[in-house]
C-alpha positions as CSV (number, residue, x, y, z in Angstrom):
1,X,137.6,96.6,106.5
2,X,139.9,99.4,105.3
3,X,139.8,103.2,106.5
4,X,137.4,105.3,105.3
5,X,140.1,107.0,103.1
6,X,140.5,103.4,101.6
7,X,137.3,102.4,100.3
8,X,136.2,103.0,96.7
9,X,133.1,105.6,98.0
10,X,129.4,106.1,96.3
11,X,130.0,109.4,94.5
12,X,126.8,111.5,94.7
13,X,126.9,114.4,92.0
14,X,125.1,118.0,93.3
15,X,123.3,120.3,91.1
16,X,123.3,123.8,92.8
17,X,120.6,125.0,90.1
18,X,117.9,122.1,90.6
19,X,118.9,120.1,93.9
20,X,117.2,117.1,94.5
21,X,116.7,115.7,98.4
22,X,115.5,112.3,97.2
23,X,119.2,111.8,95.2
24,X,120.7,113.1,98.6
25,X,118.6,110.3,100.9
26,X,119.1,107.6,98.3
27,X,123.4,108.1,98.0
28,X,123.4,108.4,101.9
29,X,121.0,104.8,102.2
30,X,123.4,103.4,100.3
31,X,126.9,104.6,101.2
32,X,125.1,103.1,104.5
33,X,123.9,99.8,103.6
34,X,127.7,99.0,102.1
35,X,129.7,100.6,104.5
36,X,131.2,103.2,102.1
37,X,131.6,106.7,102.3
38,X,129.7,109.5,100.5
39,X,131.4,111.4,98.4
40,X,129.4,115.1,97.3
41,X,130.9,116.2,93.9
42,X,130.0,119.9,92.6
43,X,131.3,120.5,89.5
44,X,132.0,124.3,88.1
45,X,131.8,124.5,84.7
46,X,133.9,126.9,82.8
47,X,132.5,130.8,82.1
48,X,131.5,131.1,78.7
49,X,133.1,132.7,75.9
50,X,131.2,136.4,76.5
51,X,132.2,136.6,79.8
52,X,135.8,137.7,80.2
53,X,138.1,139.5,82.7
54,X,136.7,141.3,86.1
55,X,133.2,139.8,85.0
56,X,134.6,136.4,84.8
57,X,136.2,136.3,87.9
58,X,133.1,137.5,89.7
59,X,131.1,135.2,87.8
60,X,133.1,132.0,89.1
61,X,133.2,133.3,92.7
62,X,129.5,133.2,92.6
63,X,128.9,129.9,91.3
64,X,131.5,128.7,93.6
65,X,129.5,130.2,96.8
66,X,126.2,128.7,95.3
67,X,128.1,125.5,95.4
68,X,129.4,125.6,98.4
69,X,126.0,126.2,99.7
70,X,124.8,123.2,97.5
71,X,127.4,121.2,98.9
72,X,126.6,122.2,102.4
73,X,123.3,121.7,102.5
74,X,122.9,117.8,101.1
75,X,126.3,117.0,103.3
76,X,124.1,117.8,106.8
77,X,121.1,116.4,105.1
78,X,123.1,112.8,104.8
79,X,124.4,113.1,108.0
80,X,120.9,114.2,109.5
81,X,119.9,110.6,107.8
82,X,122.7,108.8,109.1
83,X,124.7,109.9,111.8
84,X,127.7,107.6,111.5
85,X,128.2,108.1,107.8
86,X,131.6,109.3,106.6
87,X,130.8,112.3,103.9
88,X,133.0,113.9,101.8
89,X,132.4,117.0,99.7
90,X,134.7,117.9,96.4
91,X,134.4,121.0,94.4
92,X,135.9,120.6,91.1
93,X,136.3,122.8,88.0
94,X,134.9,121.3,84.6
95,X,132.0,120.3,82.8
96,X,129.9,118.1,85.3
97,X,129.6,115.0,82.8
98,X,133.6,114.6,82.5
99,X,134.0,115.6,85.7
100,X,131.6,112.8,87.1
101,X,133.2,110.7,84.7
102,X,136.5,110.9,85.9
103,X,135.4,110.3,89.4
104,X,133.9,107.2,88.5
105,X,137.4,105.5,87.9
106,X,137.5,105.8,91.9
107,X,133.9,105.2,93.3
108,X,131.9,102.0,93.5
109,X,128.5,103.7,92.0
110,X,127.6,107.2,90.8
111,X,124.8,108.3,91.9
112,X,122.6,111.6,90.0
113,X,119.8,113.0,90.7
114,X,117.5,114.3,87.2
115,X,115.5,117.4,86.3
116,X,113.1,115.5,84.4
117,X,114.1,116.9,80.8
118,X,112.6,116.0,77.8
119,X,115.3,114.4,75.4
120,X,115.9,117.5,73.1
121,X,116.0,119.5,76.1
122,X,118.6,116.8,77.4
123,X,120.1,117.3,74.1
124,X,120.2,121.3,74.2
125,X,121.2,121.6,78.0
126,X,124.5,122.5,78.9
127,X,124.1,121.2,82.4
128,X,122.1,117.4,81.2
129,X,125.2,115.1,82.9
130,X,122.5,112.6,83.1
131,X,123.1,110.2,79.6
132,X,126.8,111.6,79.3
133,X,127.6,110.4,82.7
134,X,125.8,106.8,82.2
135,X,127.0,106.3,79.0
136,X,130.7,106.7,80.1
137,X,131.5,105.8,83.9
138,X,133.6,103.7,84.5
139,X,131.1,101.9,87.3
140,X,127.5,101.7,87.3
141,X,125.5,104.1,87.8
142,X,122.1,104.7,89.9
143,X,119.8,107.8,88.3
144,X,117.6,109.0,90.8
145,X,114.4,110.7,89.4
146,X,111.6,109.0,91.0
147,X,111.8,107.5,94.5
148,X,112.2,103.7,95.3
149,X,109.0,102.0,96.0
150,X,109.1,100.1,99.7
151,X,105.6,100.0,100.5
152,X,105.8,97.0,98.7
153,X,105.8,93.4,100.7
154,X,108.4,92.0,100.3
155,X,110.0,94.4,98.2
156,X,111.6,93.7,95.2
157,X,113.9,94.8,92.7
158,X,113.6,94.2,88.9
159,X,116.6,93.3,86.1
160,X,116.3,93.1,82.5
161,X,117.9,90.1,80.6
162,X,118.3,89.8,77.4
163,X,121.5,87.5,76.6
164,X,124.1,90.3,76.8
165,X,127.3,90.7,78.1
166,X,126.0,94.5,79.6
167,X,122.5,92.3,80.9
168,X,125.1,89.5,82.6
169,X,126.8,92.8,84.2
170,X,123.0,94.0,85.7
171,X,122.5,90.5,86.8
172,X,125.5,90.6,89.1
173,X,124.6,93.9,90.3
174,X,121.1,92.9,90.6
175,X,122.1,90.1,92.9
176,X,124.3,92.1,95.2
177,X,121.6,94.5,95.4
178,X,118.9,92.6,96.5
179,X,121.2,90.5,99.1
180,X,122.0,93.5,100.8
181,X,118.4,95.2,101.3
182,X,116.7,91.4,101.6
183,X,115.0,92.2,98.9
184,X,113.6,89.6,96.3
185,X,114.4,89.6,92.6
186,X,112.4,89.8,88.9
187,X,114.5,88.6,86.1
188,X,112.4,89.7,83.3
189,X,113.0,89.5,79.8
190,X,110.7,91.2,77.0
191,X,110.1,89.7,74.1
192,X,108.5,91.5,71.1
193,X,106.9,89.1,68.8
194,X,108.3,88.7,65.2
195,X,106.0,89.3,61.9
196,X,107.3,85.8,60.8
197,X,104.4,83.8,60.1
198,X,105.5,80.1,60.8
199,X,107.4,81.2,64.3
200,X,106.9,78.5,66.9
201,X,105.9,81.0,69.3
202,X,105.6,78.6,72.4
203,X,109.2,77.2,71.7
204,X,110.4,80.5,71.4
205,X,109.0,81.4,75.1
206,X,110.3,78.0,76.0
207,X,113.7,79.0,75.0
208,X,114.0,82.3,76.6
209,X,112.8,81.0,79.9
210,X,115.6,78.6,79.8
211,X,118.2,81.3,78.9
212,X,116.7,83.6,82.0
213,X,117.2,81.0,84.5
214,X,120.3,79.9,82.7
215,X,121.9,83.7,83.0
216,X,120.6,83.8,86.9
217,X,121.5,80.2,87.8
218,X,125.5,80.9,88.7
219,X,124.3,83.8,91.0
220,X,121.6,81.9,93.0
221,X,124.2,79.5,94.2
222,X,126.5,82.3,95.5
223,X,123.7,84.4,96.4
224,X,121.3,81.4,97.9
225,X,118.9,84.1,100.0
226,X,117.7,86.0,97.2
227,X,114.7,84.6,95.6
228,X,114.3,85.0,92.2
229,X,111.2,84.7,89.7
230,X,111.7,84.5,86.4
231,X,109.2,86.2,83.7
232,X,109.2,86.0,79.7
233,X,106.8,89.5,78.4
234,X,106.0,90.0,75.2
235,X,106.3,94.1,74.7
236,X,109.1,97.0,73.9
237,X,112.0,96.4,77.1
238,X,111.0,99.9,77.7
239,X,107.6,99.6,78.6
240,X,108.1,95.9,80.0
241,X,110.9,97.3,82.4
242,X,108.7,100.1,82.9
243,X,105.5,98.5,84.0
244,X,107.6,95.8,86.2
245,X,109.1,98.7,88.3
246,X,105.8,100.3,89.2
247,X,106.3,99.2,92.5
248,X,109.9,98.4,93.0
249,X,113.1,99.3,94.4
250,X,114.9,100.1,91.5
251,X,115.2,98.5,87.9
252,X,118.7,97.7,87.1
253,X,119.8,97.1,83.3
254,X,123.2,96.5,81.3
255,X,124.7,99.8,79.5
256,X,123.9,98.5,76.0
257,X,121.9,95.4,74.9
258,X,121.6,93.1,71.8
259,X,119.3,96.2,70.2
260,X,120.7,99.0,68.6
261,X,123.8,100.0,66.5
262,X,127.4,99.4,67.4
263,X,129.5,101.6,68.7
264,X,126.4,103.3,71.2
265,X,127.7,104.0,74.0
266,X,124.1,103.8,76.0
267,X,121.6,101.3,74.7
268,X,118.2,102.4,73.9
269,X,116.6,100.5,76.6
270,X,118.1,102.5,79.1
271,X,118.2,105.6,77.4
272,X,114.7,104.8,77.6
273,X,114.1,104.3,81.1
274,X,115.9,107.3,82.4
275,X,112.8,108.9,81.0
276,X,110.0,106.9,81.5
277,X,110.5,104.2,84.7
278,X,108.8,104.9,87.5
279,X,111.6,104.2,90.2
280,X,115.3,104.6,90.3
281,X,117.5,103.0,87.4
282,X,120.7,101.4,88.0
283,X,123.0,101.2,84.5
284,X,126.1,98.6,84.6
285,X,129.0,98.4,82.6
286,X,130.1,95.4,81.4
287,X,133.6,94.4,80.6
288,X,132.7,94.9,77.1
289,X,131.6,98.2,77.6
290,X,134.7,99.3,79.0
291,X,136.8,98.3,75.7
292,X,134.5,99.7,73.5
């Protein structure tokens, strides 16, 4: 194992306005779990146009002590969690999303915490790195806006599948993640039913059951300690995925699925979870994702 210095580390972005301790404790499990370090990233965002000279300067310095403080405080709370843990902290000037961005070429996951917006207030805030940030890493990334579920026995983590190159990316990730907290695994796919009269629904289910355990299949073998269960629902992804992560780890998806237009950068199906699952979500790029 390389040096700390070495090793691609888990990025964990800070908000000084709206911390969130649960974002903090999540980063620092996992930066633990792999080995990695923690990397605390505070991004400064430019002053806006009204502000200007002597009032700009003292503007900046006062964000910048806010975020030092920011950065301060989550750094002894991950080290409070785990002593041993290697933590950086990195304050940057830019707008958060394309600064997060750019530190994705270099990390293994980005991890953000979420204010629990509203889309249009997603949409209208200056400071929403959430979508931005998922939409265009360059690694996946794990949003943190309600906590992982480990009451449950055994615990579990959920992946959504739906015959994509960006769902074959969450399977991988899905795999690696439930090896390494000895967790067990819910491939689920949702089906919504067509209006097409003569539809064979039963061979439809038929067939995607085969295609689940055909996409999980090359993983099993390589990860032969993670179970896996295999479920077919009928029902929007968003409230399949939704309702299957009531009481589990995380739910991981691909960046974009086989729904909605070309060229999104961010499917609908996770645009959708950011919102409504009740645990964390993990987004993964795919290959394809990265070309597009």
């Amino acid at each position: 194992m390389g040096s700390a210095s070495e090793r691609r580390p888990i990025v964990l972005g800070i908000d000084a306005v709206d911390a969130t301790p649960m974002a903090v404790a999540w980063a620092a499990d996992e930066a633990a779990r792999r080995g990695l370090p923690l990397r605390l990233v505070h991004a400064v965002p430019p002053a806006s146009r009204e502000i200007r000279g002597y009032e700009e300067s003292r503007y900046q310095e006062a964000l910048r002590r806010t975020a030092d403080e920011a950065l301060d405080k989550a750094s002894l709370t991950a080290r409070e969690r785990h002593p041993d843990l290697h933590v950086v902290t990195a304050l940057a000037d830019g707008r958060p999303g394309q600064v997060l961005s750019r530190e994705s070429h270099h990390a293994e996951l980005v991890v953000l915490g979420s204010r629990g917006m509203s889309r249009l207030e997603e949409l209208l805030s200056a400071y929403s790195v959430t979508v931005p940030v998922t939409a265009q890493a360059h690694c996946p990334v794990a949003v943190v806006r309600a906590p992982e579920h480990t009451t449950e026995n055994p615990p579990y983590l959920v992946v959504g599948v739906d015959g994509s190159p960006s769902a074959a990316a969450a399977v991988d990730f899905a795999f690696d993640q439930a090896a390494l907290r000895g967790a067990e695994l819910r491939a689920v796919w949702a089906w919504q039913s067509t209006l097409i009269a003569h539809l064979d629904e039963e061979g439809a289910i038929a067939t995607l059951r085969r295609l689940l355990a055909e996409t999980t299949a090359g993983r099993s073998a390589t990860h032969p300690d993670v179970t896996v269960s295999h479920e077919v629902v009928r029902g929007h992804p968003v409230e399949v995925l939704s309702e299957a992560g009531r009481h589990a780890l995380a739910v991981v998806v691909g960046r974009r699925g086989r729904g909605g237009w070309t060229g999104m950068r961010l499917g609908s199906v996770p645009h959708g979870l950011l919102h409504r699952a009740p645990c964390p979500v993990i987004v993964a790029p795919s290959v394809e994702d990265e070309r597009s």
